[in-house]
C-alpha positions as CSV (number, residue, x, y, z in Angstrom):
1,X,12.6,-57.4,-30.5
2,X,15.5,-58.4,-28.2
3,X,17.8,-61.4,-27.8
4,X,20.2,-62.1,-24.7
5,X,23.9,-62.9,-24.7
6,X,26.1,-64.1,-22.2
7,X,27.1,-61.2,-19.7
8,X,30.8,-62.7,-20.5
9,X,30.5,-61.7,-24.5
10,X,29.1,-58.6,-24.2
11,X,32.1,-57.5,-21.5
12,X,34.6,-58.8,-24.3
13,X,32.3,-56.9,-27.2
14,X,33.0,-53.8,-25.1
15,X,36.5,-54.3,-24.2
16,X,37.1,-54.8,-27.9
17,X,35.7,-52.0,-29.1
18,X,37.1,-49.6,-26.7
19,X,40.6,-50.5,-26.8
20,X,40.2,-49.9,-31.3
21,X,38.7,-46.6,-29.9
22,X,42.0,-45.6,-28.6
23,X,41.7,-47.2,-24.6
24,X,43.8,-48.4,-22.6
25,X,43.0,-52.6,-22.4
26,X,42.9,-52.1,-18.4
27,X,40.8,-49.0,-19.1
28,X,38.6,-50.9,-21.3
29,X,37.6,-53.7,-19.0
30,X,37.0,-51.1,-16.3
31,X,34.4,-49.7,-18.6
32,X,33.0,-52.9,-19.9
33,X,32.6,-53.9,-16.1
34,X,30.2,-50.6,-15.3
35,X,28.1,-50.7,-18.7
36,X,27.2,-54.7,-18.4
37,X,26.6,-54.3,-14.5
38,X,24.1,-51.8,-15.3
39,X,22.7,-54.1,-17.5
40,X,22.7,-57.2,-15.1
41,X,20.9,-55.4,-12.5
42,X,18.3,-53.9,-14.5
43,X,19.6,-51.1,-15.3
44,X,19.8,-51.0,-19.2
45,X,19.7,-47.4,-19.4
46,X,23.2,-47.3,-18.1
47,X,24.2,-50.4,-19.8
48,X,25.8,-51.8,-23.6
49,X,22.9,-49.1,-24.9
50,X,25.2,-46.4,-24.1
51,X,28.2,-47.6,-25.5
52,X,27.3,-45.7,-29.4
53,X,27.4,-42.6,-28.3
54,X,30.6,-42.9,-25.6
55,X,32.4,-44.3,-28.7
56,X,30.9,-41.5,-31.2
57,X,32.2,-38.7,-28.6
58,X,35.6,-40.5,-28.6
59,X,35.6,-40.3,-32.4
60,X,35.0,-36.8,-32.4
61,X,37.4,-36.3,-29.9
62,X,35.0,-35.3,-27.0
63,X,36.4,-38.1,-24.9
64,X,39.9,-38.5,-23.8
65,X,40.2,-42.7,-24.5
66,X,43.6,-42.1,-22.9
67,X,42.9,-39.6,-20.3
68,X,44.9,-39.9,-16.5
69,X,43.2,-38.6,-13.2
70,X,45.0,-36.3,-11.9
71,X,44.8,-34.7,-8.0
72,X,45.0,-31.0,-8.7
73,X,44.9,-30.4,-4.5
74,X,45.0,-32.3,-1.5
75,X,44.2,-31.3,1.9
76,X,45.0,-34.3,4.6
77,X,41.8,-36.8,3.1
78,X,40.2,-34.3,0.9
79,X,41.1,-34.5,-2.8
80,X,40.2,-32.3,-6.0
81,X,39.7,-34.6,-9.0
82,X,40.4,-33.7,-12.5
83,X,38.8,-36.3,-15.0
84,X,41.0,-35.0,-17.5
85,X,38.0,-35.3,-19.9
86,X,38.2,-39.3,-19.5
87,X,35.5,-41.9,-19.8
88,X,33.3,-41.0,-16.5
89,X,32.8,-45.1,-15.4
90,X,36.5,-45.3,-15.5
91,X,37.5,-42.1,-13.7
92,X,35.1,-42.5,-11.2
93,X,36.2,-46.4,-10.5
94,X,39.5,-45.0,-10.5
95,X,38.6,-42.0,-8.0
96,X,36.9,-44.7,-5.5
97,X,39.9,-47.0,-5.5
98,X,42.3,-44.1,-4.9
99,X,39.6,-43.1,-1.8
100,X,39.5,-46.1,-0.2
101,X,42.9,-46.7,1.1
102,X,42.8,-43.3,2.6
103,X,39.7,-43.8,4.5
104,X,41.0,-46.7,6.1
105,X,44.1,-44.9,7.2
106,X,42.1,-41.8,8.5
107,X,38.2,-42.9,8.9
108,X,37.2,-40.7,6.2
109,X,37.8,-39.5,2.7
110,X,36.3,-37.0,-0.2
111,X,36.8,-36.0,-3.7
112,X,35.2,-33.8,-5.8
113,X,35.8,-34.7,-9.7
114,X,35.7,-32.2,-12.5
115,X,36.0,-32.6,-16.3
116,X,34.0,-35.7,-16.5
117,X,31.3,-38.0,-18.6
118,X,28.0,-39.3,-17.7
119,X,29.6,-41.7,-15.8
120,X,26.7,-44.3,-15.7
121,X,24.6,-45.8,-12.7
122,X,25.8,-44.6,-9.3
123,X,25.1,-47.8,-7.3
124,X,28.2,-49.4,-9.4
125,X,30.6,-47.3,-7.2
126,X,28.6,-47.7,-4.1
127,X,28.6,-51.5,-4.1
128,X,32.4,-51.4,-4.8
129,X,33.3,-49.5,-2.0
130,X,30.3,-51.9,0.2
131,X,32.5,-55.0,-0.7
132,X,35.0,-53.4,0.5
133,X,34.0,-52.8,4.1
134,X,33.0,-48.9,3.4
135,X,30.5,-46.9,2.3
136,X,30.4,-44.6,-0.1
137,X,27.9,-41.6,-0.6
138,X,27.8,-40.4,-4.0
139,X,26.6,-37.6,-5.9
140,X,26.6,-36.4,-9.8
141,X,25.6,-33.7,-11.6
142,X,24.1,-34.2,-15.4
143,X,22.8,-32.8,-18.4
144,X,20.3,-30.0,-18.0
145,X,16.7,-31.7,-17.5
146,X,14.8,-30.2,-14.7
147,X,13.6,-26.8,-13.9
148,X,13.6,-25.6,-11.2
149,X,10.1,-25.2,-9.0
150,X,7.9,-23.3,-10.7
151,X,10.3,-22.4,-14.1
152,X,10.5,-23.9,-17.2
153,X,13.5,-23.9,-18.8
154,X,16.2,-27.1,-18.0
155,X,18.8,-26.4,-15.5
156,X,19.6,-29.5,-13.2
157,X,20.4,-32.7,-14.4
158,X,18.6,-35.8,-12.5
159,X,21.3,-35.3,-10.1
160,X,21.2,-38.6,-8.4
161,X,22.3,-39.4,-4.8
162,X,23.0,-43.4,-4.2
163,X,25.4,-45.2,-1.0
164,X,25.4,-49.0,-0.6
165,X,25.9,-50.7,2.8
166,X,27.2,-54.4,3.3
167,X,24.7,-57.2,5.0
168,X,25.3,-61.0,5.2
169,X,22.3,-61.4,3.4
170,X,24.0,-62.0,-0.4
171,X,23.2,-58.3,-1.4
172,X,24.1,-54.7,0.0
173,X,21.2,-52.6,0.7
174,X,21.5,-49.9,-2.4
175,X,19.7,-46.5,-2.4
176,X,20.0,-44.9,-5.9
177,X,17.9,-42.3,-6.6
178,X,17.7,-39.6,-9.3
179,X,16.2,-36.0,-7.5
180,X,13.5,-36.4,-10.3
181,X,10.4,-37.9,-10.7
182,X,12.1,-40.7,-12.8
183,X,15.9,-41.1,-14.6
184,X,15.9,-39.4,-17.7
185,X,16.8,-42.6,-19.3
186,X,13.7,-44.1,-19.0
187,X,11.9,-41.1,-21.2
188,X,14.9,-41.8,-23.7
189,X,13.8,-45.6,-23.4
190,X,10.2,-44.4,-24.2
191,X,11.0,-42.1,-27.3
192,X,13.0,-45.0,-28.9
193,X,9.8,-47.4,-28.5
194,X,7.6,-44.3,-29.1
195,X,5.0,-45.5,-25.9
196,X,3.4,-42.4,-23.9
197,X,4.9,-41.8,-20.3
198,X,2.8,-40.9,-17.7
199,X,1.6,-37.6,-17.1
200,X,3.0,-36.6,-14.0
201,X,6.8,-37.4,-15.8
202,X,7.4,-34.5,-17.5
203,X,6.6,-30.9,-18.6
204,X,6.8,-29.7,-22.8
205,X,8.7,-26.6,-23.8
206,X,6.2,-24.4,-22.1
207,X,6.1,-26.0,-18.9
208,X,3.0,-28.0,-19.8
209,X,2.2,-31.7,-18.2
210,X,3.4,-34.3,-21.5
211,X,2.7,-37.6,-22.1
212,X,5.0,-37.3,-25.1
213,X,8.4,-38.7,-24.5
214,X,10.0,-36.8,-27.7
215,X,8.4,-33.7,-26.3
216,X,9.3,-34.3,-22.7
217,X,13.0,-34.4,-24.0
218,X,13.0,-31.4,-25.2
219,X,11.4,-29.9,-22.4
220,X,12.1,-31.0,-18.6
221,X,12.0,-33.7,-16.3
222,X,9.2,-33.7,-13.3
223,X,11.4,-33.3,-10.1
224,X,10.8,-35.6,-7.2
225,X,8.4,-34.8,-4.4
226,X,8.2,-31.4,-5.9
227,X,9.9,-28.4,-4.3
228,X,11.6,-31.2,-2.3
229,X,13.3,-32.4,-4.9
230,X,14.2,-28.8,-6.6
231,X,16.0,-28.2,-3.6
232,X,18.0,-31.6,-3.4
233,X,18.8,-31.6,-7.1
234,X,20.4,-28.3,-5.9
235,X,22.4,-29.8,-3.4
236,X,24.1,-32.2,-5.6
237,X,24.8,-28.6,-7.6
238,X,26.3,-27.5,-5.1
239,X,28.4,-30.5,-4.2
240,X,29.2,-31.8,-7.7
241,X,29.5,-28.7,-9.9
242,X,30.3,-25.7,-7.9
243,X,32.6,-27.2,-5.3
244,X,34.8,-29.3,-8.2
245,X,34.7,-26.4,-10.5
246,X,32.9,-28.3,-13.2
247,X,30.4,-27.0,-15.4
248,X,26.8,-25.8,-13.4
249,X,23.3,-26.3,-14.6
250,X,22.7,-25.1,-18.1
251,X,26.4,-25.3,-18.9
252,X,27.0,-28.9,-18.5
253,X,27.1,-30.7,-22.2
254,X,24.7,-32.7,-23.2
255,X,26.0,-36.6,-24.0
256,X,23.6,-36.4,-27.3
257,X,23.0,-32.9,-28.3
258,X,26.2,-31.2,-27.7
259,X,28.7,-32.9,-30.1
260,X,30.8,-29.7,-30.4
261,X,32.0,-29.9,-26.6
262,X,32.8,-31.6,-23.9
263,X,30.6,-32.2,-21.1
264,X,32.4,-31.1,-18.0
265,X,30.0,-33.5,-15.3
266,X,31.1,-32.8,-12.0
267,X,31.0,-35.7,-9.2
268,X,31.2,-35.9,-5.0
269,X,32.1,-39.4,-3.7
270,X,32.7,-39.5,0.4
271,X,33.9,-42.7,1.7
272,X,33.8,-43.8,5.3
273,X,36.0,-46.7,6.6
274,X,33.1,-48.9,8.5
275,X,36.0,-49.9,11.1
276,X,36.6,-46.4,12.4
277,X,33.0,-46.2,13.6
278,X,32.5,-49.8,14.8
279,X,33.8,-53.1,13.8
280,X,32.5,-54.2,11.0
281,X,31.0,-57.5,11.9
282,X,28.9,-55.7,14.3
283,X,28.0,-53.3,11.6
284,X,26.8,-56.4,9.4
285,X,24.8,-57.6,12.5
286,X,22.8,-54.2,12.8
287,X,22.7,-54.0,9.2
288,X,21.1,-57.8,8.6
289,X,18.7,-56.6,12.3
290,X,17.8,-53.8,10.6
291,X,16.4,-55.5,7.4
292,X,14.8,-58.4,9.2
293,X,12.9,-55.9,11.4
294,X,11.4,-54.2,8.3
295,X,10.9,-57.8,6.6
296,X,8.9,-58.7,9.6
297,X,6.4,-55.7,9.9
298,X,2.9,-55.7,8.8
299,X,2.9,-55.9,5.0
300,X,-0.1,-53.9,3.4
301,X,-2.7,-55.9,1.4
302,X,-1.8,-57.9,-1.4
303,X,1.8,-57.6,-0.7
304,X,3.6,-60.9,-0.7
305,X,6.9,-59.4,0.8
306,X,8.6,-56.4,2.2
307,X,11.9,-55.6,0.1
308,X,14.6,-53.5,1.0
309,X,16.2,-51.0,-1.3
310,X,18.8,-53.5,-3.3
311,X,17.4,-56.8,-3.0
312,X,15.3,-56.6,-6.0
313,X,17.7,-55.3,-8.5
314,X,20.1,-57.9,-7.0
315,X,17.6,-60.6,-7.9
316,X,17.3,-59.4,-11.3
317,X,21.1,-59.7,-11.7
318,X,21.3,-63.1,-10.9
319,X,18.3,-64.1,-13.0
320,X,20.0,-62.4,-16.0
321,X,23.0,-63.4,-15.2
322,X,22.0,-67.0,-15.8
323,X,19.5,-66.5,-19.0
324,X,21.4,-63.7,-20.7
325,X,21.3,-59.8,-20.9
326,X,18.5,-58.8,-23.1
327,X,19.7,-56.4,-26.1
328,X,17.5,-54.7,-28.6
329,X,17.4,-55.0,-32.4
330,X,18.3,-50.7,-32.4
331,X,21.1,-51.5,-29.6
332,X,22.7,-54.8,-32.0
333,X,22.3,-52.9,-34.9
334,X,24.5,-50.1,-33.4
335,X,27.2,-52.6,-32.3
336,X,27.3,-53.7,-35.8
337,X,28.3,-50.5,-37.4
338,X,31.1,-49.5,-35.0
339,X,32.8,-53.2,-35.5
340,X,32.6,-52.4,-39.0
341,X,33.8,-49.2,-38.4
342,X,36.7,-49.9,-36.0
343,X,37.4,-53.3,-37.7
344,X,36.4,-55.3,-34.7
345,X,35.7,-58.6,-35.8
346,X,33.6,-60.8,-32.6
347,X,30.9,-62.8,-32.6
348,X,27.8,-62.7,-30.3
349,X,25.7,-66.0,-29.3
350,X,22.5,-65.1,-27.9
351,X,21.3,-67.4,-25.2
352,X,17.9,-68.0,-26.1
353,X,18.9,-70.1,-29.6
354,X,21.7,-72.1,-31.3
355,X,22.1,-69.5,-34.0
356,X,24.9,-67.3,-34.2
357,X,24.5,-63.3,-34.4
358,X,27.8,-62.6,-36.0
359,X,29.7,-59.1,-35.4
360,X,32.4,-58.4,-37.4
């Protein structure tokens, strides 16, 4: 079962639970803003669902709630990042508003970040920096999940690759992909509704085919395109983990299993100032000729219309946006015990009814 609230409750909900965790009120709504965008545009993986077991690891001291980012070298427009062990959506916001300014001044800029979180859906960071006249390419590594080609034990994460580019049209064009066959979260998603997943998903312990979400979590994700994506999940390695000096394949902490250490994620954000290349207007122009040219191609049978990457998930966000983010019963039920816990006292409307779903 799931009810929707108002994407303007559940911000507060997070805000307010944070800041009794121990962050920063700024901080807090930084978060909140990267959980309930996830949510808005689909992606409830990354969203309010999350927010239990950020808050567990700050309990136990796994999270910094107070954390600063700190530049441990700089090299003209090429920063090292340290996370500081901080809440990933936070550092990471914090890392692409520090690299902006400096790609306007010198056409380019790069981090890599070390000593951070699961830092939650990549696109977030891309469609700030879009907004803001650049474009960010992004890269993180995770939790071990996939094997590489031909093994079985988990090594890479989903190591994801996403950059977002402005149009006119009322949405950036988005590419966010995970290097496997399909985000992690959605197995977790599976296992908590206990459905079968496809096949071609994920492998068991032994390196056998699973349509068994529990046993594909303890075994490994499919990669993408096969070898393809084995080699691409170890790019982002390389990029995110071995250039930051953060924690590579099997060492990086799991968010859920590993509640004896911190995770150590490593990230690579490169931001380009559109205006060093061309003006940006013009950009926009070939951006919006671009799309309209793939809009007006053949379209294959039964297809009603040619989307581009972004325009979906941006449709989504404006339909939820107007009837409410939906939240399950497991998810509410969650959000209960930690108001109770951190004496948070806030009360949730769902959309769909006039009945109050208290939170105190």
């Amino acid at each position: 079962m799931q009810k929707r609230f108002p994407a303007v409750q559940l911000k507060n909900l997070v805000v307010e639970l944070s800041c009794a965790a121990g962050v920063s009120r700024e901080d807090a709504a930084l978060f909140a803003n990267a959980l309930i965008d996830a949510d808005l545009h689909g992606a409830s993986t990354h969203g309010i669902s999350r927010l239990a077991i950020y808050l567990n690891r700050m309990e136990k001291g796994l999270i910094d709630p107070k954390a600063q980012l700190f530049i441990d070298r700089r090299v003209g427009s090429a920063l090292a990042l340290d996370a500081a062990n901080g809440l990933g959506q936070v550092q990471a916001t914090k890392a692409v508003d520090m690299l902006m300014p400096i790609a306007r001044q010198n056409g380019v800029a790069a981090a890599t970040i070390r000593r951070s979180q699961h830092f939650g859906a990549l696109s977030f960071y891309c469609n700030r920096a879009a907004a803001e006249e650049c474009i960010l390419l992004a890269m993180t590594a995770s939790e071990p999940a996939m094997a590489p080609e031909g093994g079985s034990d988990a090594f890479f994460g989903t190591n994801p690759i996403a950059s977002s580019f402005p149009t006119s049209k009322g949405y950036p064009v988005k590419i966010d992909l995970a290097t496997s066959k399909v985000a992690r979260g959605n197995i977790i998603a599976a296992s908590k509704e206990n459905v079968p997943i496809p096949e071609d998903w994920a492998f068991d312990v032994d390196g056998g085919p699973t349509t068994d979400p529990h046993k594909a979590l303890l075994g490994t994700v499919a990669t993408m395109a096969g070898h393809k994506g084995y080699a691409l999940a170890l790019m982002v390695e390389m990029f995110c983990s071995v250039l930051s000096g953060a924690a590579i394949g099997s060492d990086i902490g799991s968010m859920y299993k590993n509640l004896d250490r911190s995770q150590n994620v490593g990230h690579f954000f490169l931001v380009l100032d559109i205006n060093a290349f061309m003006d940006r207007e013009q950009f926009v122009q070939r951006v919006d000729a671009t799309i309209n040219k793939l809009k007006s191609g053949r379209k294959r049978p039964a297809t009603d219309e040619i989307l581009v990457p972004g325009e979906r998930s941006s449709r989504t966000a404006k339909q939820i946006a107007e009837i409410g983010v939906p939240i399950s019963d497991e998810t509410l039920a969650e959000l209960q015990d930690w108001c109770t816990r951190l004496q948070v006292g806030i009360s949730l409307k769902p959309t769909e009814c006039r009945d109050t779903c208290a939170i105190s």
